[in-house]
N, C-alpha and C positions, 0 to 999 in steps of 0.2 A: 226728142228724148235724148238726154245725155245718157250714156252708159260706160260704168266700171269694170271691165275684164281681169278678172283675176286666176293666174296660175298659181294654187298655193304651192310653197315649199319650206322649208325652216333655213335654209341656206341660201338661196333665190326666191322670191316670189315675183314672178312676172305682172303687171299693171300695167292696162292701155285705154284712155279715153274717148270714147266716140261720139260721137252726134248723130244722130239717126233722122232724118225727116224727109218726106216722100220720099220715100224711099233711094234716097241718096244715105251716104257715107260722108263724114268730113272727121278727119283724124285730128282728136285735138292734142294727146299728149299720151307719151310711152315712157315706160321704162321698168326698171326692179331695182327691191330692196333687197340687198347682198346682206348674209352678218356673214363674220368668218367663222372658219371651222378654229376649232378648240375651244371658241367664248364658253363661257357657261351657258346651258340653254334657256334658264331661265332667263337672264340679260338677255341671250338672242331673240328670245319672245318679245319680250318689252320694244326692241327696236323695231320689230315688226308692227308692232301694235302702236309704236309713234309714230311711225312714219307713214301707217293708214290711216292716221287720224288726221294727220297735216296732206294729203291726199283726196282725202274725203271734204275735210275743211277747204280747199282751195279749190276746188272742180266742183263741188254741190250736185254732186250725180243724182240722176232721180231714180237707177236701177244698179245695184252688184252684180253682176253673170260669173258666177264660181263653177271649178271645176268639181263634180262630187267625189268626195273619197274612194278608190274602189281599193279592194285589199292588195297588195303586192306582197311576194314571197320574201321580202327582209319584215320582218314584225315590228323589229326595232324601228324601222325606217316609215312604216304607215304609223305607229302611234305619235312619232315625234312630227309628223306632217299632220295629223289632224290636232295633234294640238297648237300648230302653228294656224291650223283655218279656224279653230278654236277663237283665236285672238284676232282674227281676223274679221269673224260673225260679230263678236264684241264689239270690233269697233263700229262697223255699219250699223248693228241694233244703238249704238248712243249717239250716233249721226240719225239716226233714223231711214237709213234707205234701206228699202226692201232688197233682198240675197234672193235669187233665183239661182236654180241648181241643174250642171247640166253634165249629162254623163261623154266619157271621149267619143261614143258612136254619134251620139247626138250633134255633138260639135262638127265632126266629120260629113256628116249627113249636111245639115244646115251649112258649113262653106263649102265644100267637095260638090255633095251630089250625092253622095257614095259615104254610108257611114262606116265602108272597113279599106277605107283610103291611109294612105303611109303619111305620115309627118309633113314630109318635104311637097307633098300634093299641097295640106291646108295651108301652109305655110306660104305657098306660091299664087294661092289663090286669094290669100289673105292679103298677100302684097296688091296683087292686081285689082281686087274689092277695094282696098284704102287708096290706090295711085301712087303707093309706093317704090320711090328707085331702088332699094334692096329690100331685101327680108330680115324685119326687126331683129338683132342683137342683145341677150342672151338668146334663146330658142324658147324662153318661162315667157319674155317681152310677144313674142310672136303668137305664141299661145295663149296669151292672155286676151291678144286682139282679139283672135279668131271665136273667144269665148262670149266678148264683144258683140259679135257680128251674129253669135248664134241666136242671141239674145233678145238681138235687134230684129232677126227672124221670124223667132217664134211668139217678142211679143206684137209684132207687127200682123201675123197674121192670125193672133186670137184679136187684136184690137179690130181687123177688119170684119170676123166673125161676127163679132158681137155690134158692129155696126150693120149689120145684112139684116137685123133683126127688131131693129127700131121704128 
């Protein structure tokens, strides 16, 4: 299973691609799409929205694993980030790959162990699950894997479920 890990943001959006199969890991590609501060947001939208489309087009992922919206106390700053995942659903629904939704305990739970682990836990473990020599750069790259790997989790062991039953 290929999968897309996505940390949304309107400023960074983290992205990292995995391969999943027996339950190995093989890290195919990382990184974030930066627009700067003062663009107009609407442009910053668009950038976000092309370059998930050439992301999407180039990897042919067969799952999205997004982080869900939860509210934060700037209002300004949760509206302008869901309409950044806004654009981001957009492009997956006209690629066509299925967006799976996962809350920060969840992700924590599924790489930690521990869904009210610190940052720097998933992040270390996220390293040690891909075989990587540091911990992905921006911190959105790192959590986008981890979103990754949760993914790979959870759809691995409904797939095992539903194989127990055949």
């Amino acid at each position: 299973m290929l999968i897309l890990g996505i940390d949304p943001g309107y400023a960074i959006v983290g992205w990292g691609v995995l391969e999943y199969q027996n339950n190995r890991f093989r890290t195919v590609d990382y990184g974030a799409i930066t627009t700067p501060a003062g663009m107009d947001f609407p442009r910053r939208l668009e950038i976000i929205y092309r370059e998930m489309e050439g992301i999407l087009a180039r990897y042919k992922v067969e799952a999205m694993s997004l982080e869900k919206l939860y509210f934060q106390s700037n209002k300004t700053t949760a509206i302008d980030v869901a309409q950044a995942r806004g654009v981001i659903l957009l492009a997956a629904q006209t690629a066509g790959v299925p967006v799976h939704e996962y809350t920060p305990m969840q992700v924590k739970q599924s790489v930690v162990g521990y869904g009210k682990a610190v940052k720097k836990q998933v992040q270390e473990m996220t390293r040690v699950l891909l075989h990587l020599e540091s911990i992905p750069k921006p911190d959105d790259t790192a959590d986008a894997l981890a979103l990754a790997i949760c993914h790979a989790h959870s759809a691995g062991s409904l797939l095992s479920r539903l194989g127990q039953y055949r």
